[in-house]
N, C-alpha and C positions, 0 to 999 in steps of 0.2 A: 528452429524457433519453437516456444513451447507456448501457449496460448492457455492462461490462469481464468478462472472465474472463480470468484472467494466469495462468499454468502458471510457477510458479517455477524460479528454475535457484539450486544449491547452497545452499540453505537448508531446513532443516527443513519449514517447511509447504510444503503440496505446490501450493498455488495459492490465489491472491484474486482478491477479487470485491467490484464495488462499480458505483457509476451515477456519471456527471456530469452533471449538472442541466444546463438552459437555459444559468444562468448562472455553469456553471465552478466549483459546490462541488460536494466529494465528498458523496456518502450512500448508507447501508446497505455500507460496506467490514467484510468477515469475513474473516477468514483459513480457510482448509483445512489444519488441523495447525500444528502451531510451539507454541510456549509460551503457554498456554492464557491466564494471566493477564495479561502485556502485552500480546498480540496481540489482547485485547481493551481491554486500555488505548488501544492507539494507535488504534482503530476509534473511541473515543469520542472524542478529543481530535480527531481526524480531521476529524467528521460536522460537516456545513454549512459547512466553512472551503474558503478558496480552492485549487482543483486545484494550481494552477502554483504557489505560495508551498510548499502541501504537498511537494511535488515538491525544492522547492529546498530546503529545511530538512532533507529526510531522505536526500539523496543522497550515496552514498558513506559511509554508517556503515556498520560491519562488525560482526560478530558471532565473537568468539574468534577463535581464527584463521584466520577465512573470509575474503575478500577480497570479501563484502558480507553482507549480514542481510536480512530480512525488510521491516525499514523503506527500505533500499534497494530490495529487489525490486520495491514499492511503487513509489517513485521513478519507478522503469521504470516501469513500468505505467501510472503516470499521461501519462509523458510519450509512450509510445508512442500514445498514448488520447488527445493534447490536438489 
């Protein structure tokens, strides 16, 4: 199990945090700040599903007129972690 801490860049929450198991699912991902009610939504819809799909599914969404989001920053994170 690999234990991630990701420091966001140009998004509200200020960093996540999650594990990749043995076999490449996410579990236990929380956000540090952001919108409290999706950023727990995508935590649950997240947990036991594949890193890399994860990863590809949420890359490159933006948030207003940010040039990424939360679920992006993610994104990163996962990939920098895989």
């Amino acid at each position: 199990m690999k234990d991630v801490n990701f420091n966001t860049k140009g998004v509200c929450a200020r960093s996540i945090s999650f594990q990749i198991d043995d076999e490449s699912k996410i579990r236990g991902l929380s956000f540090n700040g952001g919108c409290n009610g999706n950023l727990k939504a995508i935590s649950k819809l997240c947990e036991g599903q594949d890193a890399s799909t994860i990863a590809s599914i949420l890359e490159g969404n933006t948030c207003g007129f940010k040039n990424t989001s939360c679920a992006d920053q993610l994104a990163k994170a996962i990939k920098a972690n895989l």
